[in-house]
C-alpha positions as CSV (number, residue, x, y, z in Angstrom):
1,X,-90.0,-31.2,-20.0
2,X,-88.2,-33.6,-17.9
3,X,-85.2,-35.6,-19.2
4,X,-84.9,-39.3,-18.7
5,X,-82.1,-41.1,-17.4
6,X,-79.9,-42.4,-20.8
7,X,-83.0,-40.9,-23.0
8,X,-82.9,-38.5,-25.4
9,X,-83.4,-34.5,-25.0
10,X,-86.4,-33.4,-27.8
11,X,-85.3,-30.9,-30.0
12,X,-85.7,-27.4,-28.8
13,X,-85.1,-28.8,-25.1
14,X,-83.3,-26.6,-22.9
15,X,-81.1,-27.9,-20.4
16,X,-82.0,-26.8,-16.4
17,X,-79.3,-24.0,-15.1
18,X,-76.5,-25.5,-13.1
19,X,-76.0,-24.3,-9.9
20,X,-72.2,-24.5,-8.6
21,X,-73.2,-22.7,-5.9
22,X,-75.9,-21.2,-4.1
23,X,-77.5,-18.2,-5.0
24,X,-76.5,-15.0,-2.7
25,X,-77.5,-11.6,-2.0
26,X,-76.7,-8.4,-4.5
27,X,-73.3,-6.8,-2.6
28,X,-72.9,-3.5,-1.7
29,X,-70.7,-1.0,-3.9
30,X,-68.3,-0.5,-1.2
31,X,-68.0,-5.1,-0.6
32,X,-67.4,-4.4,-4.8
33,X,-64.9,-2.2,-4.5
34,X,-62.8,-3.8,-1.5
35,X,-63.3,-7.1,-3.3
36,X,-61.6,-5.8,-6.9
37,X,-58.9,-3.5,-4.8
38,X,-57.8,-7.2,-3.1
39,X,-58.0,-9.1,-6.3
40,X,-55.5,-6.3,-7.8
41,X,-53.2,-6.0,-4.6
42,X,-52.6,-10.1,-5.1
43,X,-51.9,-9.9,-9.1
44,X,-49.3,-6.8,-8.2
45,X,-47.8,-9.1,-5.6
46,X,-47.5,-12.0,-7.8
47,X,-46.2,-9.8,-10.9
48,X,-43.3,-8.8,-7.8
49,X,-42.3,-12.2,-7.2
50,X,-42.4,-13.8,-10.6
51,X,-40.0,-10.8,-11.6
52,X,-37.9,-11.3,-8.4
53,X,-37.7,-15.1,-9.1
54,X,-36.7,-14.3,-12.9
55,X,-34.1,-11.6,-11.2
56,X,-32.5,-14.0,-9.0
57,X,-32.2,-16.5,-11.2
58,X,-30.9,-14.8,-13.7
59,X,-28.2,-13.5,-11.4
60,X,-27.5,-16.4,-10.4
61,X,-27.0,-17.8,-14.1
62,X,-24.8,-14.7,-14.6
63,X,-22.8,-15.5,-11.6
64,X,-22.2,-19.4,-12.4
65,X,-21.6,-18.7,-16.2
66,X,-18.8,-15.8,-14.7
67,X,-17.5,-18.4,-12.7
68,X,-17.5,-21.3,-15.6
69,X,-15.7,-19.1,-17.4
70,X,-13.0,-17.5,-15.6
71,X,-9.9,-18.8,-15.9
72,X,-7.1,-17.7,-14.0
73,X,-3.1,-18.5,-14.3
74,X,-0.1,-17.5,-12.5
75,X,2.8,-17.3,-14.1
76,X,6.4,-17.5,-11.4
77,X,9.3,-15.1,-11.1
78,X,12.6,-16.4,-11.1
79,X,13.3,-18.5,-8.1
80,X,10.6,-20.8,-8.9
81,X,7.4,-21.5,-7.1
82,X,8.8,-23.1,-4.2
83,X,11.1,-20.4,-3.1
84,X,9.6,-20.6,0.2
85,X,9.2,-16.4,-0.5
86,X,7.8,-14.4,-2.6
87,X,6.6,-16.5,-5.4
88,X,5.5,-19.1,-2.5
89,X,3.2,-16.9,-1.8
90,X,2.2,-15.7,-4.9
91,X,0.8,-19.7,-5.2
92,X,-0.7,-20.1,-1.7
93,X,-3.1,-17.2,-2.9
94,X,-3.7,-19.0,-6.2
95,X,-4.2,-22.3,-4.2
96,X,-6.7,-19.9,-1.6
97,X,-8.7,-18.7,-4.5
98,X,-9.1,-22.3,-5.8
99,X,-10.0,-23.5,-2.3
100,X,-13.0,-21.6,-1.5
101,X,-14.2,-21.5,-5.2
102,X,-13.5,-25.0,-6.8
103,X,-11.8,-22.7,-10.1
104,X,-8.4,-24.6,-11.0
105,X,-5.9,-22.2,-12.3
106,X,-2.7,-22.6,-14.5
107,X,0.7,-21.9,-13.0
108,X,4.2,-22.2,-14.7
109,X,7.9,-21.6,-13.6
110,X,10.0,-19.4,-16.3
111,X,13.6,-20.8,-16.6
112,X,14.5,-17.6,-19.2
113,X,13.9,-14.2,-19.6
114,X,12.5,-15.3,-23.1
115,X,9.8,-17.8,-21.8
116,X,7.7,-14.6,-19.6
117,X,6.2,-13.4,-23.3
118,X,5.9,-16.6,-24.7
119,X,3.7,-18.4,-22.0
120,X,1.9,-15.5,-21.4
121,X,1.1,-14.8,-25.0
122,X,0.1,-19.0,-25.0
123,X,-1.8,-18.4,-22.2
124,X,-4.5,-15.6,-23.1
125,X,-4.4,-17.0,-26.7
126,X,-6.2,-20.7,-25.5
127,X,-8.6,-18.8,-23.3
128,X,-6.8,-17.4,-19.8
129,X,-8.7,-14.7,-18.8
130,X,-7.0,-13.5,-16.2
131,X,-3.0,-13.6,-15.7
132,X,-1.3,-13.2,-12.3
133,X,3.0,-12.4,-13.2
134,X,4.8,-11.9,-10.3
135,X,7.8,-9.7,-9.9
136,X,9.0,-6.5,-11.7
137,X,11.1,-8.7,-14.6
138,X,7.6,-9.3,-15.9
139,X,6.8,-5.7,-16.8
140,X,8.1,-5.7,-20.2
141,X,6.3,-8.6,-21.3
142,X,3.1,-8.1,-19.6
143,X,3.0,-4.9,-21.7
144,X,3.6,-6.0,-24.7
145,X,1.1,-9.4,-24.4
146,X,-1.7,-7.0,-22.9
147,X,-1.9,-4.8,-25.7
148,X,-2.0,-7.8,-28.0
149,X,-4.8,-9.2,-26.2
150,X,-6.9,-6.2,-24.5
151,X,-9.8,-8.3,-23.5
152,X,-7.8,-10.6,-20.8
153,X,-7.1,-9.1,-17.5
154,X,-3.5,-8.7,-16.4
155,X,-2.0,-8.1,-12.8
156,X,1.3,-7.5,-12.3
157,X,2.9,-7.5,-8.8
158,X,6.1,-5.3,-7.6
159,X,6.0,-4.0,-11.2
160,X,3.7,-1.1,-13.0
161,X,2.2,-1.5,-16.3
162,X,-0.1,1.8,-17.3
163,X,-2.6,-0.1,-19.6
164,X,-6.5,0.0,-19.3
165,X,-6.4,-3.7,-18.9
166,X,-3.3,-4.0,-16.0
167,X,-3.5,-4.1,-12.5
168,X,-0.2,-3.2,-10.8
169,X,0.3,-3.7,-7.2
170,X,3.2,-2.5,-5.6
171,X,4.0,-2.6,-2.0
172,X,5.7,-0.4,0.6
173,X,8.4,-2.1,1.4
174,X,10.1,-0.1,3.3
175,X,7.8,0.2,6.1
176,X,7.7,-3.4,7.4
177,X,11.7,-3.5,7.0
178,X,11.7,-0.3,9.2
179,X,10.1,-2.4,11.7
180,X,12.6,-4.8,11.4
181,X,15.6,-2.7,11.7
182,X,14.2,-1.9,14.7
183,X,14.0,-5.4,15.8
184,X,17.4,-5.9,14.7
185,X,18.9,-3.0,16.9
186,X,17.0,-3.7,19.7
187,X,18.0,-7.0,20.6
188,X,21.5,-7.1,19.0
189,X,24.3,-7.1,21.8
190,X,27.4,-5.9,19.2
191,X,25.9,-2.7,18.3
192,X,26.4,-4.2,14.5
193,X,23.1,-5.6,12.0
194,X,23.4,-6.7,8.6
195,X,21.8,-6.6,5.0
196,X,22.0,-9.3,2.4
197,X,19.9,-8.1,-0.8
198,X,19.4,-10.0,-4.0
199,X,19.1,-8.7,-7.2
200,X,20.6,-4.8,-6.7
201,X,17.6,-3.3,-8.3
202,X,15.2,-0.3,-6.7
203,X,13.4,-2.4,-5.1
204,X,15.8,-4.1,-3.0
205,X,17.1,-1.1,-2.1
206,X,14.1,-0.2,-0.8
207,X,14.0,-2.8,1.8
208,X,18.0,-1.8,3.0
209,X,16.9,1.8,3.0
210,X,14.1,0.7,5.7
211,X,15.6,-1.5,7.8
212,X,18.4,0.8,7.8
213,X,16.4,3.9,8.9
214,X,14.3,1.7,11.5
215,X,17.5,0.5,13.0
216,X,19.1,4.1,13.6
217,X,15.7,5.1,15.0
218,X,16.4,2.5,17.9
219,X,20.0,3.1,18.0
220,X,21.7,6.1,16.4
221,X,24.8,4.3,17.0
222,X,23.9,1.3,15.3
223,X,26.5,0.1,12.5
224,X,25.0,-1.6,9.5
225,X,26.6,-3.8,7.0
226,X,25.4,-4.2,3.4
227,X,25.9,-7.0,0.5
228,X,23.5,-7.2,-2.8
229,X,24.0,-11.1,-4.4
230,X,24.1,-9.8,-7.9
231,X,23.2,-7.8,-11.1
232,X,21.3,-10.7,-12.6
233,X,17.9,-12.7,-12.0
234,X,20.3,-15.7,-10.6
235,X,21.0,-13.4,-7.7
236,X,17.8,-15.0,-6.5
237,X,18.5,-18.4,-5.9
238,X,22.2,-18.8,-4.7
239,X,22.1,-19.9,-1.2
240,X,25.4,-20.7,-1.1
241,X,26.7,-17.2,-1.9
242,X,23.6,-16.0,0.3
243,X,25.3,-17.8,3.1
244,X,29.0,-16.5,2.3
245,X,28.0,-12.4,2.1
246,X,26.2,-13.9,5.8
247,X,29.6,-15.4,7.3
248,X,31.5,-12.2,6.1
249,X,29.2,-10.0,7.7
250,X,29.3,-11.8,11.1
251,X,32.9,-12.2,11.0
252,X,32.5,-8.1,11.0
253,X,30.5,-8.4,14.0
254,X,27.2,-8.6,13.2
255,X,24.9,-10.4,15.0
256,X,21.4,-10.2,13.1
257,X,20.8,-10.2,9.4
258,X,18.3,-9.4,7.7
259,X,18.0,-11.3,4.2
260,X,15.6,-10.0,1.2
261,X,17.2,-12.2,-1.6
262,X,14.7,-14.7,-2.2
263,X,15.4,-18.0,-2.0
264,X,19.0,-16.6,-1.3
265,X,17.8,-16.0,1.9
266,X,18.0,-19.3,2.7
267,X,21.8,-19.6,2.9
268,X,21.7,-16.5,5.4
269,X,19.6,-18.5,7.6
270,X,21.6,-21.2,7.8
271,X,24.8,-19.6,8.6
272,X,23.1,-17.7,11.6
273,X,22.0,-20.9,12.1
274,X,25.4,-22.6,12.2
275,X,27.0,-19.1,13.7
276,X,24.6,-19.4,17.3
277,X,22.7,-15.9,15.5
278,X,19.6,-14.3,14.1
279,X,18.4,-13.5,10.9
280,X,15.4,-12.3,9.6
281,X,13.0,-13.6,6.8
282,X,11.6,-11.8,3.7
283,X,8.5,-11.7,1.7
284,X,6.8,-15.1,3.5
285,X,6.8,-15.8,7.2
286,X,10.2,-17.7,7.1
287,X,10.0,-18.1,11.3
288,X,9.8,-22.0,11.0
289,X,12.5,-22.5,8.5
290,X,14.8,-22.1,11.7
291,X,12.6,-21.4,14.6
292,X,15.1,-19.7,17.2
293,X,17.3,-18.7,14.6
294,X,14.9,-16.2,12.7
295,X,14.1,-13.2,14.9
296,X,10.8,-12.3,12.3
297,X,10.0,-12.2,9.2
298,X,9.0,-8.9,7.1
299,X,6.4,-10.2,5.6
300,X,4.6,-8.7,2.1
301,X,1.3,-10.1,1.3
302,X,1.8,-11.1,-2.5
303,X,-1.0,-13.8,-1.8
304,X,-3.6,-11.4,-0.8
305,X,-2.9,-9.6,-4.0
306,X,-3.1,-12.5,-6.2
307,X,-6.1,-13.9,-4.2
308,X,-8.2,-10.4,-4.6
309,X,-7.2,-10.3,-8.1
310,X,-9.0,-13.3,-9.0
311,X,-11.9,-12.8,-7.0
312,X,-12.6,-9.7,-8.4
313,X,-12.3,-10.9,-11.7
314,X,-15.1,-13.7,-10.7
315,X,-17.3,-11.0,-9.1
316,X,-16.9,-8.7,-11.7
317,X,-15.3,-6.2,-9.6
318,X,-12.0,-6.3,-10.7
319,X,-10.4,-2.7,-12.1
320,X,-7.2,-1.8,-14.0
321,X,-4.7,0.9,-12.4
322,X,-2.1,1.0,-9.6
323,X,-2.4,-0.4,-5.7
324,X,0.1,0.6,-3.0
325,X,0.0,-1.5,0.2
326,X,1.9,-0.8,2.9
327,X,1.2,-1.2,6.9
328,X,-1.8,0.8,7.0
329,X,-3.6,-1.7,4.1
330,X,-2.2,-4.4,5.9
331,X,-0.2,-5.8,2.7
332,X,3.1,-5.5,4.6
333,X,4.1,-6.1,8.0
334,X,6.4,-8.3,10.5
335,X,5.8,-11.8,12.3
336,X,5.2,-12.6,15.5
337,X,4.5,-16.4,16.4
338,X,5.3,-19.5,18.0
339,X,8.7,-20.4,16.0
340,X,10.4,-16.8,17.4
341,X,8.4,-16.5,20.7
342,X,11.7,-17.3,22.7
343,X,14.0,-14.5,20.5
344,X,11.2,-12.1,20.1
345,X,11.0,-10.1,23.5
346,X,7.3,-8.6,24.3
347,X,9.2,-5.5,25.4
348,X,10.3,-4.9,21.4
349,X,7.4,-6.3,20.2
350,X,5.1,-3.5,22.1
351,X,7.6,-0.6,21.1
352,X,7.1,-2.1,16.8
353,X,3.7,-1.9,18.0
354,X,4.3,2.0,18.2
355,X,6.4,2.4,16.1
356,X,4.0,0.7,13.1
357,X,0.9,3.0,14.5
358,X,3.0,6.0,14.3
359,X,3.7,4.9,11.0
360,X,-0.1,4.7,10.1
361,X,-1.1,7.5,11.6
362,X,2.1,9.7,9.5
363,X,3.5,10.7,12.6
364,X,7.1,8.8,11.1
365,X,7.5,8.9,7.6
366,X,9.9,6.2,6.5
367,X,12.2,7.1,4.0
368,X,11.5,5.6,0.7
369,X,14.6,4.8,-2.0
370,X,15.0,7.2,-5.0
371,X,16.4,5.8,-8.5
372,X,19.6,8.3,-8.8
């Protein structure tokens, strides 16, 4: 029966087959078989990459919301953050971190031995989840606040805090002042170097201990002077006394001083620079403060501490327990640039050049300061 255009189909009609396409040959088994094995190749495929898109995305959420949430502070020794030392560069590995990530962090100067528990206790309870303190003072109260909080990360550099949520960093001080001591004998022309510490504390004594060994190793004859600042944290950030232990010492003789007092230091620098000498920086490069004045710097890199500390913590990577950097880790070492070029001779440059791969490869072993 046929069907009219716009009519009506009879009852018990049945429509004609449609044809979407034409009719085609039976296929073989084997044209079966190869065409089902494809068809189940392409769904395993596609299974692969929806997974590998949900993967990556979801990693990628993970990473974002680790990021979003981290939030990082740094809280200063005394001395402040501006020390142009060891706290400055505590902050220019905060300011790195920030840099390359877009992740602000919190930063704050303690004016009291009292304020160290109080901010940090502040801190982790509005949500810091990771706190940089710099300097040993800081021990105490980082181990106090960290058991209070357990689930906020804690680094504390030039100090050591045994806690499942601490990282302590210390550094090998002595190694890069060795370097220095050598430095200081090699060029002096009086046969006399000087030391103006800080805060007399282990770790300071460290430093003299060094630059004192590094210096005999150039010249067993060598005479070395040494002044500490003080007993107390203001030991720190007294130029002017920094600069009178200085004039005392090059009224002895002396003709290069090395200063590892903070901002201290500072004073030292400025009487070498008023006496016609040299001194040498701490902590930071301090070559420009006084270019021609400061024969090198022994540097100690607190800011790639701080800065790996807080990009662990965003990766996920970060782990609690103790770090010692010294030459071979590259966390210590001594400057060489265009602010001491014309004090800094290539012939003592190449033999600390020896001298620091001797070092690395234990072939000198540079005494290290023992608490009595």
């Amino acid at each position: 029966m046929q069907m009219r255009r716009g009519g009506a189909r009879p009852p018990g009609a049945l429509l004609p087959p449609t044809k979407f396409w034409p009719e085609q040959p039976p296929r073989s088994k084997r044209a079966r078989r190869s065409r089902s094995t494809l068809v189940g190749l392409g769904a395993l495929v596609a299974t692969a990459l929806a997974r590998a898109a949900l993967l990556a995305t979801a990693l990628g959420a993970a990473a974002l919301a680790a990021a979003q949430e981290l939030k990082p502070a740094v809280i200063y020794d005394f001395g402040g953050k501006f020390d142009r030392s060891f706290n400055e560069s505590a902050a220019a590995g905060a300011e790195r971190f920030k840099k390359e990530t877009g992740i602000a962090y919190r930063e704050f100067e303690i004016s009291n031995q009292a304020q160290r528990e109080q901010i940090m206790a502040q801190l982790a309870r509005h949500g810091t989840t990771i706190i940089a303190a710099i300097g040993f003072n800081q021990a105490s109260a980082v181990e106090k606040v960290a058991k209070e909080f357990p689930s906020v990360k804690f680094v504390i550099v030039d100090g050591t805090v045994d806690l499942p949520n601490v990282e302590s960093v210390n550094f090998r001080e002595q190694e890069s002042s060795y370097l220095c001591g050598m430095a200081a004998a090699l060029v002096s022309k009086t046969g006399k170097v000087g030391f103006v510490g800080g805060m007399d504390i282990p770790l300071i004594r460290k430093f003299g201990l060094g630059f004192k060994a590094g210096a005999q190793a150039a010249n067993p004859k060598i005479e070395v002077f040494e002044n500490m600042t003080g007993t107390t944290p203001a030991a720190w950030k007294d130029p002017t006394r920094g600069a009178e232990l200085a004039k005392g010492q090059f009224g002895r003789g002396a003709d290069v001083i090395f200063a590892a007092a903070g901002a201290t230091g500072e004073g030292v620098i400025q009487a070498a620079k008023d006496a016609g000498l040299l001194a040498i920086g701490c902590d930071s490069n301090q070559d420009y403060l006084q270019p021609g004045t400061v024969l090198t710097s022994a540097v100690k890199h607190v800011d790639v501490a701080v800065y790996r500390a807080f990009m662990d913590a965003k990766a996920g990577r970060w782990k609690p327990g103790q770090q010692s950097l010294g030459l071979s880790e590259d966390g210590v070492g001594y400057t060489q640039d265009e602010y001491n070029r014309n004090v800094l001779p290539p012939a003592v440059i190449a033999q600390l050049e020896q001298a620091k791969a001797a070092i690395v490869a234990g072939q000198v072993k540079v005494p290290e300061y023992q608490e009595k």
